[in-house]
PADOVO-610001 format. One line per field, with one value per residue (C-alpha): x, y, z; residue in three letters; residue number from 1. Coordinates in nm, 3 decimals, decimal comma. Layout:
% residues N
east = (X_...);
north = (Y_...);
up = (Z_...);
lumro = (ALA_...);
tormi = (NUM_...);
This chain:
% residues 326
east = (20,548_20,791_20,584_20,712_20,548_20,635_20,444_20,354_20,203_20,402_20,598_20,883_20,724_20,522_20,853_20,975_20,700_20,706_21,081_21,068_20,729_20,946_21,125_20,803_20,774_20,490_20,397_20,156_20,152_19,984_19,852_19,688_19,477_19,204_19,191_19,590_19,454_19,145_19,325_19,639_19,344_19,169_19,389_19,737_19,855_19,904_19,829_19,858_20,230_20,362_20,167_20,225_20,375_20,213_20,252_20,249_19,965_20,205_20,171_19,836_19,713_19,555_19,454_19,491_19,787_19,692_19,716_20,073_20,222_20,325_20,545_20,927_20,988_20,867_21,019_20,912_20,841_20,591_20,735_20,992_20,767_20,482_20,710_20,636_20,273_20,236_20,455_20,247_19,936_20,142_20,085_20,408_20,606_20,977_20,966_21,247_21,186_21,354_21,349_21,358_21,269_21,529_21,505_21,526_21,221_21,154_21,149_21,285_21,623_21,628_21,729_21,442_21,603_21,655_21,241_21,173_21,337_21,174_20,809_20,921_21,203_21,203_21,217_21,567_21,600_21,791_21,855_21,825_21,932_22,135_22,048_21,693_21,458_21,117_21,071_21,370_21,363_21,025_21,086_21,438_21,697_22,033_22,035_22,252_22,177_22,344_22,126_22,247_22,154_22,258_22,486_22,622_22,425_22,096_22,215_22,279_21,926_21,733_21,946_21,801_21,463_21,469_21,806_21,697_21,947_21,886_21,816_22,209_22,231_22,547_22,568_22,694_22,686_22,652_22,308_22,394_22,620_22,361_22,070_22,246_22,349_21,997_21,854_22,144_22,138_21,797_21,850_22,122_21,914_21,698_22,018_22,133_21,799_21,783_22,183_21,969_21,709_21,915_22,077_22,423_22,601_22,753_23,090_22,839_22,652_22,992_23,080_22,802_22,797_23,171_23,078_22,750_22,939_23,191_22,899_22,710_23,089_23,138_22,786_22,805_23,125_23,002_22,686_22,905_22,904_23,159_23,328_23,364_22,956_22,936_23,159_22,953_22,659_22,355_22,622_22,739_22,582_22,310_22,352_22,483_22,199_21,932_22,153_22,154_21,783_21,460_21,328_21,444_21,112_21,424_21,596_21,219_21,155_21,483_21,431_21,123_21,264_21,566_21,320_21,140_20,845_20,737_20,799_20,435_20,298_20,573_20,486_20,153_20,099_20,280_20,112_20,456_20,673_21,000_21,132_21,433_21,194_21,104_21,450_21,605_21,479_21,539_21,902_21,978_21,888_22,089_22,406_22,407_22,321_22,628_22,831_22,890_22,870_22,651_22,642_22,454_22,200_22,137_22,117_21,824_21,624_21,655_21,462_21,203_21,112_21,153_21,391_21,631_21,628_21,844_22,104_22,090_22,175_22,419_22,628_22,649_22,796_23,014_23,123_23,202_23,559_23,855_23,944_24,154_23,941_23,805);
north = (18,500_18,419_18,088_17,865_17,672_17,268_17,122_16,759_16,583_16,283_16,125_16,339_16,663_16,602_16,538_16,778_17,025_16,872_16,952_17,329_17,374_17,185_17,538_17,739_17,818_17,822_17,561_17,554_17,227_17,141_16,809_16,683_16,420_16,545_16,311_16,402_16,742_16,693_16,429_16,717_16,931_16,763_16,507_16,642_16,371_16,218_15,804_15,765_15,857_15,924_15,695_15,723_16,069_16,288_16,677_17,001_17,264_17,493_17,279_17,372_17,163_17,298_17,180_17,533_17,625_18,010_17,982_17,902_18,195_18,476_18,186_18,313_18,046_17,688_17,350_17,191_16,795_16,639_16,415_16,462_16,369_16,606_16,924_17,089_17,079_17,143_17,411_17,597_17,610_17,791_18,165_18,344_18,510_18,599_18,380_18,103_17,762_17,440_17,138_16,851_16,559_16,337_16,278_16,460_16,505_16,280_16,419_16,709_16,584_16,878_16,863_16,979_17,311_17,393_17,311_17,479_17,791_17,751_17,805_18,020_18,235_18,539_18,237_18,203_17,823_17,609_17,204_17,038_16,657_16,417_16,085_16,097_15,833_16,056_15,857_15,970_16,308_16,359_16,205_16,406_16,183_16,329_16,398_16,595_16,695_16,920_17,241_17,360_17,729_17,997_18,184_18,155_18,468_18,234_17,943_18,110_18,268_17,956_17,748_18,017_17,924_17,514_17,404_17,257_17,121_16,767_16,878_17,021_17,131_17,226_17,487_17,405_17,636_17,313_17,229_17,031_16,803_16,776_16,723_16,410_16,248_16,230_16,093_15,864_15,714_15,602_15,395_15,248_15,178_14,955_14,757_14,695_14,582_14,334_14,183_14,122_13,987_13,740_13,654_13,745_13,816_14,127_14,153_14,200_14,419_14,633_14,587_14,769_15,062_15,089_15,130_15,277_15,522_15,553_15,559_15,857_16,058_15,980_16,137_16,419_16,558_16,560_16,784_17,046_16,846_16,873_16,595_16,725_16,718_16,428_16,238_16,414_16,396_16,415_16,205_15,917_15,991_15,936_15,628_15,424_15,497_15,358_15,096_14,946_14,953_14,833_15,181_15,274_15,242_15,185_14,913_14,756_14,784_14,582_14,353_14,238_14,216_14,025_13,751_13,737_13,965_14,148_14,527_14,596_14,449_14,533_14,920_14,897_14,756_15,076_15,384_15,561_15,654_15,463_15,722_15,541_15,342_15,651_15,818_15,480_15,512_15,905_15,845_15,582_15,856_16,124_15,936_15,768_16,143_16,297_15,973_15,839_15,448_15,359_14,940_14,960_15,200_15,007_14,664_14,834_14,950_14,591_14,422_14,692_14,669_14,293_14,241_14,017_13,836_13,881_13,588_13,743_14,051_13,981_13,756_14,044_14,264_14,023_13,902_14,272_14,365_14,369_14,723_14,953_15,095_15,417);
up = (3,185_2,880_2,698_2,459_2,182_2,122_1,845_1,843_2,097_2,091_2,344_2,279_2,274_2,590_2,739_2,611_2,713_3,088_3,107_3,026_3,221_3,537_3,552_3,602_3,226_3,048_2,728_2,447_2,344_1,995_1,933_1,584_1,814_2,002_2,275_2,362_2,311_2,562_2,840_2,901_2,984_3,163_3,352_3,312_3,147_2,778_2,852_2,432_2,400_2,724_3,018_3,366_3,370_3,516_3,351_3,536_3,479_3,347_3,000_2,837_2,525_2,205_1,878_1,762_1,529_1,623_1,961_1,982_1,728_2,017_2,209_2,280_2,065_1,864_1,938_1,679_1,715_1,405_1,231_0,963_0,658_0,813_0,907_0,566_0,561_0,981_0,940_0,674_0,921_1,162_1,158_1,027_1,240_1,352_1,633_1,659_1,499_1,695_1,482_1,724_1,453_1,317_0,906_0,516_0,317_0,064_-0,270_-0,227_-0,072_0,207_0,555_0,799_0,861_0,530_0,494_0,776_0,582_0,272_0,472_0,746_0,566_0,920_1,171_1,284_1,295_1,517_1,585_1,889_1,854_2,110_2,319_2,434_2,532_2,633_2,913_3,103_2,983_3,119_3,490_3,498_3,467_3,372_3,009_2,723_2,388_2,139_2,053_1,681_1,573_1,317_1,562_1,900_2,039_1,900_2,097_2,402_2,378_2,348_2,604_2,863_2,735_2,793_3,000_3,325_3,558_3,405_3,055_2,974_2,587_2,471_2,145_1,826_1,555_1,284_1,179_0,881_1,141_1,425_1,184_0,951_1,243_1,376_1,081_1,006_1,354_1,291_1,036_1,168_1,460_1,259_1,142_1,486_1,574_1,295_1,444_1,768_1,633_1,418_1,715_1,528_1,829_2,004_1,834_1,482_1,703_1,767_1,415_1,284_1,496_1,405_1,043_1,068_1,204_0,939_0,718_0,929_0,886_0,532_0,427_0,693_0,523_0,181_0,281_0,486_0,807_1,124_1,224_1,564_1,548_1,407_1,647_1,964_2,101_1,804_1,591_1,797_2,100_1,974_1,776_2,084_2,293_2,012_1,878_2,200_2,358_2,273_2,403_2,031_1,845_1,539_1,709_1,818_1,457_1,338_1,598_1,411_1,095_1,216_1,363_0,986_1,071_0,729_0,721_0,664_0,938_1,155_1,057_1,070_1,429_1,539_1,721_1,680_1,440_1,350_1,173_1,028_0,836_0,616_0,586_0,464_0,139_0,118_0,281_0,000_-0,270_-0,135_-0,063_-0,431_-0,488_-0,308_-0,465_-0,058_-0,090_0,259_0,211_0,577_0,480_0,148_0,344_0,554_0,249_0,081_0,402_0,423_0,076_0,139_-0,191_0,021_0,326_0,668_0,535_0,221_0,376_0,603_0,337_0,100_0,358_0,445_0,096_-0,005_-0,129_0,205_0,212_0,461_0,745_0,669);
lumro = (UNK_UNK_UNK_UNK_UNK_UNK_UNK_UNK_UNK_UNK_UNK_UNK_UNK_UNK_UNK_UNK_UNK_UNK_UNK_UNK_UNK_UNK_UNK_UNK_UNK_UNK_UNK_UNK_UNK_UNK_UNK_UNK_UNK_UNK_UNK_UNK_UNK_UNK_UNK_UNK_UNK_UNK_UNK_UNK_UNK_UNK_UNK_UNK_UNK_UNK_UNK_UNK_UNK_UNK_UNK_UNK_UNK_UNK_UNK_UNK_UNK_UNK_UNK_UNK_UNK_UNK_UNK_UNK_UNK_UNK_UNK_UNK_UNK_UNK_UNK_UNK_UNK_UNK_UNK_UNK_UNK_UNK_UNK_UNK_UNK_UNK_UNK_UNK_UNK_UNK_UNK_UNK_UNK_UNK_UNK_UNK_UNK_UNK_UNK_UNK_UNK_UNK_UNK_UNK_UNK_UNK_UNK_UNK_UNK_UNK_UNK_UNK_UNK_UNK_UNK_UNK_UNK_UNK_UNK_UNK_UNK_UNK_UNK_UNK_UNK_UNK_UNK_UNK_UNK_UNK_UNK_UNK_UNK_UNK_UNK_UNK_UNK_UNK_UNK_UNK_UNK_UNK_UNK_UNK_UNK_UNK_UNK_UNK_UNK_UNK_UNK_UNK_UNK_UNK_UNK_UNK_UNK_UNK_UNK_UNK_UNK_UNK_UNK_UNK_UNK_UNK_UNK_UNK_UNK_UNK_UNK_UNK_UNK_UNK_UNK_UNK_UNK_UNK_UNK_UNK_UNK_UNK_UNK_UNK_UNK_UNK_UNK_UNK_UNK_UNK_UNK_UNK_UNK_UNK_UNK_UNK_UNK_UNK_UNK_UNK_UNK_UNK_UNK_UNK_UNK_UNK_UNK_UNK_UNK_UNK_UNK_UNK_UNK_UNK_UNK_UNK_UNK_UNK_UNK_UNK_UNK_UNK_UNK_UNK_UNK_UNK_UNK_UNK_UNK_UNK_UNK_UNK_UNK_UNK_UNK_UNK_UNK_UNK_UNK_UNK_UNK_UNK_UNK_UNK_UNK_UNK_UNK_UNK_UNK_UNK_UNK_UNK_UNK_UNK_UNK_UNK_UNK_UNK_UNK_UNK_UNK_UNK_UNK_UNK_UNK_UNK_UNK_UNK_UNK_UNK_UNK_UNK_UNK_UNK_UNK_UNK_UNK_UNK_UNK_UNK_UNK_UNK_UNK_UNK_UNK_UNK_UNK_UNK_UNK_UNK_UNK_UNK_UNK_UNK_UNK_UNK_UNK_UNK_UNK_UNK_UNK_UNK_UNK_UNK_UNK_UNK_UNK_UNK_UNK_UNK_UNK_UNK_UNK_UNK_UNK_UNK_UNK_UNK_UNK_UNK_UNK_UNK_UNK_UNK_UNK_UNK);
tormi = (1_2_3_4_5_6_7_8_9_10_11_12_13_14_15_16_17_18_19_20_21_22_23_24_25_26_27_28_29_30_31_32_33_34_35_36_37_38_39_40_41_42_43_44_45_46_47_48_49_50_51_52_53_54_55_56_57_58_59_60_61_62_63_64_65_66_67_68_69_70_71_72_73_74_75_76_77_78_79_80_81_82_83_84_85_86_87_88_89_90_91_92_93_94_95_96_97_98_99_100_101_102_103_104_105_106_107_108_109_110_111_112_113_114_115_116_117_118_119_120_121_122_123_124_125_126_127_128_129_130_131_132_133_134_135_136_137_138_139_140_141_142_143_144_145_146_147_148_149_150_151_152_153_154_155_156_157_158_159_160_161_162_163_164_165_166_167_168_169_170_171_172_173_174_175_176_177_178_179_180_181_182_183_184_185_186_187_188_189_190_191_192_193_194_195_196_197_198_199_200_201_202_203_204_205_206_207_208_209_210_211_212_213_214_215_216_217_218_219_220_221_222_223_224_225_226_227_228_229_230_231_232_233_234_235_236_237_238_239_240_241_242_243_244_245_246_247_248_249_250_251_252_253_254_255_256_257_258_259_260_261_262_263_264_265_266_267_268_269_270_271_272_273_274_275_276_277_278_279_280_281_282_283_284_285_286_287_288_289_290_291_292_293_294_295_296_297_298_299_300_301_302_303_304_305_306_307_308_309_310_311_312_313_314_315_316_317_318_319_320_321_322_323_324_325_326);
């Protein structure tokens, strides 16, 4: 039997895991923490990220980098900020790498496949981003996502691999495009949150997706990005769906800060990861970088570094210069 490899035991890789091992394929799922590790194992089930879902035998935990490296292939699910350093424990081989986290490493400026190369230069690397709350991937509700690789013939191959009849990706040949508009979306997700919060109002609400979105295009197209890509489903797809739910650990996150929570204690109640909380920052210094003005995106960084407050905020965007949509 053909296996495949997801590492990251988080809510989205154990859905991720249950999904492909729902078509009688088997998973190797690594986890850093040992009790995910030892309750899959035990109970078939991961009650730290993912409670109440039960997970089919197929899907067999490890804590064990090694044990995973002669999969078919890697989804690959730690976050953004961690991707360099998990992916240097992982035995090299030729195997296919799928990056399924959403961000750009700070420092170094790089988008995660572009990492991913750097540490695994024979992997051929591919993207898989869209609209996906773990939840209702892993009890089969009707879902799409955009899977990104380095050529079609890729694409095809790893769609064999992890399509299920709820679980439809459709190819793209544009990782740039599929990976920006992942990590854009998230910080955007934290803005919307923050509208709610404020209780601004749904026309704001509509507002700011419009020109997050504008935003999101704007820096896609400077680094290489399609706008077809952009405009589908790991673009703006995916920024309706988290700009619009408190499933969205983002929006959650904005929600607090648009009520006059503090970042810091906003992050550090969290189990999970809002990952738009670290790309912010990293987002702002590549688009002043790149020259792409992102007001939004610089908004967002102001709060979580706490230099200005949500009126503060929200009268600055407002009070900047009438222009021609665009």
């Amino acid at each position: 039997m053909t296996s495949v490899g997801v590492i990251g035991g988080g809510a989205w890789g154990t859905a991720l895991a249950q999904v492909i091992a729902s078509g009688g394929r088997e998973v190797r799922l690594w986890a850093h923490e040992r009790d995910v590790v030892e309750a899959i194992t035990s109970r078939h089930e991961n009650p730290l990220f993912l409670p109440g879902v039960p997970l089919s035998p197929l899907v067999r935990a490890t804590g064990d980098l090694a044990e995973i490296a002669e999969t078919a292939a890697n989804l690959v699910v730690t976050p953004a900020q961690h991707m360099r350093a998990v992916l240097g424990q992982l035995p090299q081989k030729s195997q296919p790498l799928v990056l399924c986290a959403k961000g750009i490493e700070a420092g170094s400026l790089k988008l995660l496949h572009d990492v991913a190369a750097d540490v695994h230069p024979a992997s051929p690397i591919a993207v898989l981003s869209g609209p996906t709350f773990a939840h209702e991937v892993a009890a089969g509700q009707p879902t799409a996502i955009t899977l990104a690789a380095e050529t079609e013939t890729q694409a095809h191959a790893l769609i064999e691999l992890i399509a299920r009849p709820s679980f439809r990706p459709y190819w793209s040949t544009d990782l740039v495009g599929a990976e920006i508009g992942g990590a854009v979306k998230n910080v955007l997700a934290i803005a919307c949150g923050v509208v709610e919060g404020a209780g601004l109002g749904q026309n704001a609400r509509a507002a700011l997706i419009s020109r997050g979105f504008a935003e999101m295009t704007r820096f896609g197209l400077a680094l290489g990005a399609r706008s077809e890509t952009l405009a589908g489903l790991s673009g703006l797809g995916d920024l309706v769906l988290t700009c619009s739910s408190t499933s969205s650990r983002n929006f959650s996150l904005g929600l607090g800060l648009g009520q006059g929570k503090p970042a810091a204690d906003l992050l550090t109640d969290r189990r999970t990861v809002a990952e738009g909380a670290f790309t912010a920052p990293v987002l702002r210094e590549a688009a002043r970088k790149a020259g792409v003005d992102m007001p939004v995106t610089e908004a967002v960084c102001a709060l979580l570094e706490g230099k200005m407050t949500v009126t503060d905020v929200v009268g600055a965007l407002l009070a900047r210069p009438l222009r021609a949509e665009g």
